[in-house]
C-alpha positions in Angstrom: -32.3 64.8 5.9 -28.6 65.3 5.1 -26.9 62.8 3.7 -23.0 62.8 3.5 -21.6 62.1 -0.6 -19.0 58.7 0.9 -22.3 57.6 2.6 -23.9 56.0 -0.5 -20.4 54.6 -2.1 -19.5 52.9 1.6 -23.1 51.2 1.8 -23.1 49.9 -1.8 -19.3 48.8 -1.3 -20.3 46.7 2.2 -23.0 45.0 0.2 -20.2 43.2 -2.3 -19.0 41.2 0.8 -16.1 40.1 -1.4 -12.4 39.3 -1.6 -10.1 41.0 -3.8 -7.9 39.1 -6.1 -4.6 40.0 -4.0 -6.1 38.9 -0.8 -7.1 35.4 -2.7 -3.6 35.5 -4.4 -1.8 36.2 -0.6 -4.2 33.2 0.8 -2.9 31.3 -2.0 0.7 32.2 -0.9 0.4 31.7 2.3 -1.2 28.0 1.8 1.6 27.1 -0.4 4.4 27.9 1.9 2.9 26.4 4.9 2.6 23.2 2.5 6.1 23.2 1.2 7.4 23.6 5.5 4.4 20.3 6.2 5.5 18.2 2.9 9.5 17.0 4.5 8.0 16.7 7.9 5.3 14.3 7.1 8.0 12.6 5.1 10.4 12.4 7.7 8.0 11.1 9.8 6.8 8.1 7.8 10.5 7.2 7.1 11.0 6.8 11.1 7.4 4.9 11.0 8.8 2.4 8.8 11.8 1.8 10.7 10.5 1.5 13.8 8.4 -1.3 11.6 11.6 -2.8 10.5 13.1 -3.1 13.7 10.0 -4.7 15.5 10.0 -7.3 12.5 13.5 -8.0 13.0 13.2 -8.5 16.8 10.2 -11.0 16.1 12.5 -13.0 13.6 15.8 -12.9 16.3 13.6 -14.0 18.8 11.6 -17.0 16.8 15.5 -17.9 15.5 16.4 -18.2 19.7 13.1 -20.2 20.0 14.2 -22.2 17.6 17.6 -23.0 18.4 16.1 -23.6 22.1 14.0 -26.1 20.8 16.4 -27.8 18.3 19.2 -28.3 20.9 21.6 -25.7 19.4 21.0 -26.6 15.9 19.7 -22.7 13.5 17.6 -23.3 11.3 18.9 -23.9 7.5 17.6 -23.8 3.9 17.1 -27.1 2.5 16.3 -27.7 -1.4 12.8 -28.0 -0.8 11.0 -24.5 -1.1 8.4 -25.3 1.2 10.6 -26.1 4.1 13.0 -23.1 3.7 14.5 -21.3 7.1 11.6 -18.6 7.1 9.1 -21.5 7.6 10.7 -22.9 10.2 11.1 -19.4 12.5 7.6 -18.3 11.5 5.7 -21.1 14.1 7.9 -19.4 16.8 7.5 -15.8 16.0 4.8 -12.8 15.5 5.9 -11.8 12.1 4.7 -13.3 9.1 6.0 -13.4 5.8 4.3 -11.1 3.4 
């Protein structure tokens, strides 16, 4: 049987199913850019997460102030001396948002 001389070379090098240090290196590369494009989007997007947050609390305390005033024949609520009866208190019976 004849054999070719690359025959031997190309059967041993298929059996070191491997990766060579530049491939790793280019993955590597590759991973890292893709992660420094991801990093200001994700961050971007939990700013606007939090504001959208912020704006749905402040709609819950306008409206529990409206309630209020409603209720209290035009009289807002105000801040007295005593801690436990401050302006917060009042609104937070008439609205979603609590105080955290």
């Amino acid at each position: 049987m004849k054999t070719f001389p690359c025959s031997s070379s190309v059967s041993r090098r298929s059996s070191l199913a491997g990766f060579t240090l530049l491939e790793l290196l280019t993955v590597i590369a590759i991973i890292g850019v893709l992660a420094a494009i991801l990093f200001p989007v994700v961050g971007f997007a939990r700013a606007k997460a939090r504001n959208a947050q912020c704006v749905g609390n402040l709609r819950q305390i306008g409206l529990g102030v409206q309630m209020y005033v409603a209720d209290h024949k035009g009289w807002l609520p105000c801040n007295v001396s005593d801690p436990s009866n401050l302006w917060r208190h009042q609104v937070e019976t008439y609205s979603n948002s609590r105080s955290r």
